[in-house]
N, C-alpha and C positions, 0 to 999 in steps of 0.2 A: 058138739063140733068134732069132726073128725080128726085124728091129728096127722102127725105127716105117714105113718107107717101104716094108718088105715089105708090112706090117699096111692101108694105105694102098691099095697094090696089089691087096690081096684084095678089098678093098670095091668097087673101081673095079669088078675082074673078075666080084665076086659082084651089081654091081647091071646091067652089060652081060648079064650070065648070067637075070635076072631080068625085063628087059624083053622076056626073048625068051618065058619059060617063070615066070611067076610064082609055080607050083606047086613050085619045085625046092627041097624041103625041105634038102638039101644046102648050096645057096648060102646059103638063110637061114640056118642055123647058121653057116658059114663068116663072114658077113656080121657078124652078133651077137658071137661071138667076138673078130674082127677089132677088133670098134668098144668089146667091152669091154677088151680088150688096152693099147688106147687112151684109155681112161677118158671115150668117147663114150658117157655112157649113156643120155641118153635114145633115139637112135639105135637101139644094141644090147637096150634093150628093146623097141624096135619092131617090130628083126627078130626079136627071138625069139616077140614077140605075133603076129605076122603067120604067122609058121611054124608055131606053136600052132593058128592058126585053122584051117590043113589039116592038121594031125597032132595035135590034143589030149593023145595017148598020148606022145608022142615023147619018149622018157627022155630024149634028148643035151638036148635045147631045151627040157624041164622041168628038169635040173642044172643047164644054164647062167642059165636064168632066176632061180634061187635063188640063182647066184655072182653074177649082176647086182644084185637087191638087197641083199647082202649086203658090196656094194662102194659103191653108193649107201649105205647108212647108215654105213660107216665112211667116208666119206668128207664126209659128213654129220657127222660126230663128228667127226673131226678138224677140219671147219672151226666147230663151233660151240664148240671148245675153243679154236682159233686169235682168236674171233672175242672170247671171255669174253677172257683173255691180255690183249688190245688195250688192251678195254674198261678191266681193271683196271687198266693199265698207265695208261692217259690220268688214270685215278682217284687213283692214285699222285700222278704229274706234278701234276695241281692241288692234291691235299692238300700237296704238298712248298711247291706254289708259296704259297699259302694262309699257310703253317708260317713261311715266311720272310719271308712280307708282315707279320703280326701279329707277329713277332718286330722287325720295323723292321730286319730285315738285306737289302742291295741284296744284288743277284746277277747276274752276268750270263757270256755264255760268249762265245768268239774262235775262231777257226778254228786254232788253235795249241793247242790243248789239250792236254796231257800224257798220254800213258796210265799208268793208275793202275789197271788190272785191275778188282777190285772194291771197290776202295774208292770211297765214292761219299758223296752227302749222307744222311743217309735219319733216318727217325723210326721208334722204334720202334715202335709201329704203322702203317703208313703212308697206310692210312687214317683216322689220328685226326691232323689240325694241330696239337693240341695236347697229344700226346705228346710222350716224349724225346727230342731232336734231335740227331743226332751228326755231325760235319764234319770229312774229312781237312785237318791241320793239317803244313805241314812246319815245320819249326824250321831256320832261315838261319843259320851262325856267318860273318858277311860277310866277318871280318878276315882267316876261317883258310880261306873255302871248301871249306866243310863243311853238310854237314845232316842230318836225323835227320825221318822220315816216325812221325809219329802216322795210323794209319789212319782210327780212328774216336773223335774225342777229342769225351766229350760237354759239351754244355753247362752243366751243372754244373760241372764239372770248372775247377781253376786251371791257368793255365798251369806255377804250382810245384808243383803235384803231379804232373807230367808231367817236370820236369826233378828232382827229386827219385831220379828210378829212372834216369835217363837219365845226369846226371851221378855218378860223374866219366868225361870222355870220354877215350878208348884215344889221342887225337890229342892230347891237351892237356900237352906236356911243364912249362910251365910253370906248370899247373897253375892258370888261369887262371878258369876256371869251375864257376863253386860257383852254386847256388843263391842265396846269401845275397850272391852280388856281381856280380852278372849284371843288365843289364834288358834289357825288352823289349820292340821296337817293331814297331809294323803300320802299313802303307801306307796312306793315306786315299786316298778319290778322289779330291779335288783337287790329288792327288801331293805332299804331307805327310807329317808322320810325328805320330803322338800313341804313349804310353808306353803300353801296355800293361800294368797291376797284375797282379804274379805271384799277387794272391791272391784275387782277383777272379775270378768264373765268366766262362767264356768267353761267355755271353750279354751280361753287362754290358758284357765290350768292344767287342761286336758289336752292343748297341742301342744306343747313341749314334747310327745311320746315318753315319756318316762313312766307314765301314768297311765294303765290298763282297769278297763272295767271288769271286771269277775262277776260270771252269772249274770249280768244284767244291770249289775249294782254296784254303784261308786260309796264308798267309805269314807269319809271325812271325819277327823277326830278333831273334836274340841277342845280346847283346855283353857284354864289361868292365866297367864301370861306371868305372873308368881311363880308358878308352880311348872311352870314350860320347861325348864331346863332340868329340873330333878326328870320331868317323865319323858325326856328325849331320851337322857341318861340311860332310864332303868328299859326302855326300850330298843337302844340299844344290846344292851346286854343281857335281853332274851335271847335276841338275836344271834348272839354267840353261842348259846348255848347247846 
């Protein structure tokens, strides 16, 4: 197989070839070929038109003429599919952005971003803002450093209905976390903390605004309810630090 700078070669030599001798049905096929090989095609239909013009009949340069258009429209297609793609894509993007503006939930992203495959924010229909909205949730155990990824936990949804099937945990020897004695907090912007109600839709704790998703992904720390006010404390006063 030739590669492009053969292809390249041919054209030079086929249009050297053609100044001397315009009629060299030869070159211009050679020519046509070359520049369709290349995905030159207005070019390679030219040469083939031109070579037409002294051979009408010319089977090789009436075939190739038909693999020329038949390369312009899928390539025509592919780029009018590449271009729909974009289009819905950007359609998305504002419906998402739309979704979480009317929702009163911030959002914003950093150059650190986790990869999370595909899990992602999305609404169930994504072109409707005000469809069902669903958001990767990780679940923080700070004490034990530990966590537990919700992919797509929707907004309806509590966060005790989530620990419900999660608990009890394979790490927990003492047996520490139960639904019923556990609470749970999320980061605010202003670098605070507000409790999180386990039985409260995740909408509710997320339209207060106080509460921004980073990257895609909401933070929920778990704790003791024992142990809650020592690690409000000491989180605090990293905080100052």
């Amino acid at each position: 197989m030739l590669v492009p700078e053969n292809y390249r070669s041919c054209i030079h030599d086929c249009a050297s070839t053609l100044r001397l001798n315009s009629s060299n049905i030869k070159a211009w096929y050679r020519s046509a070929s070359a520049c369709l090989a290349l995905d030159k095609l207005p070019e390679a239909s030219d040469a083939c038109t031109r070579g037409l013009e002294i051979e009408p009949q010319n089977v090789a340069l009436k075939t190739l003429s038909t693999n020329i258009s038949k390369r312009k429209d899928h390539l025509d297609a592919l780029g009018k599919a590449r271009r729909e793609r974009e289009e819905r894509k950007a359609a998305e993007t504002r419906t998402l952005v739309l979704a979480l503006k009317s929702r009163n939930i911030p959002a914003r992203t950093t150059d650190q971003a986790p990869e999370m495959e595909d899990a992602t924010i999305k609404l169930a229909q994504p072109l409707d803002h005000s469809s069902a909205l669903s958001i990767p949730v990780i679940l923080l155990y700070p004490l034990h450093l530990q966590s537990d990824f919700v992919k797509a936990f929707q907004e309806t949804e509590s966060l005790g209905e989530h620990l419900s099937y999660i608990f009890p945990l394979p790490w927990d020897e003492k047996n520490e976390y139960k639904a019923e004695s556990v609470d749970c907090y999320v980061e605010t912007i202003a670098n605070g903390l507000i409790k999180a109600g386990k039985k409260l839709p995740l909408l509710k704790v997320l339209a207060s605004g106080k509460v921004e998703i980073v990257d895609g992904l909401l933070k929920v720390n778990v704790v003791p309810q024992a142990k809650a006010a020592g690690w409000i404390e000491e989180f605090k006063k990293r905080r100052q630090i």
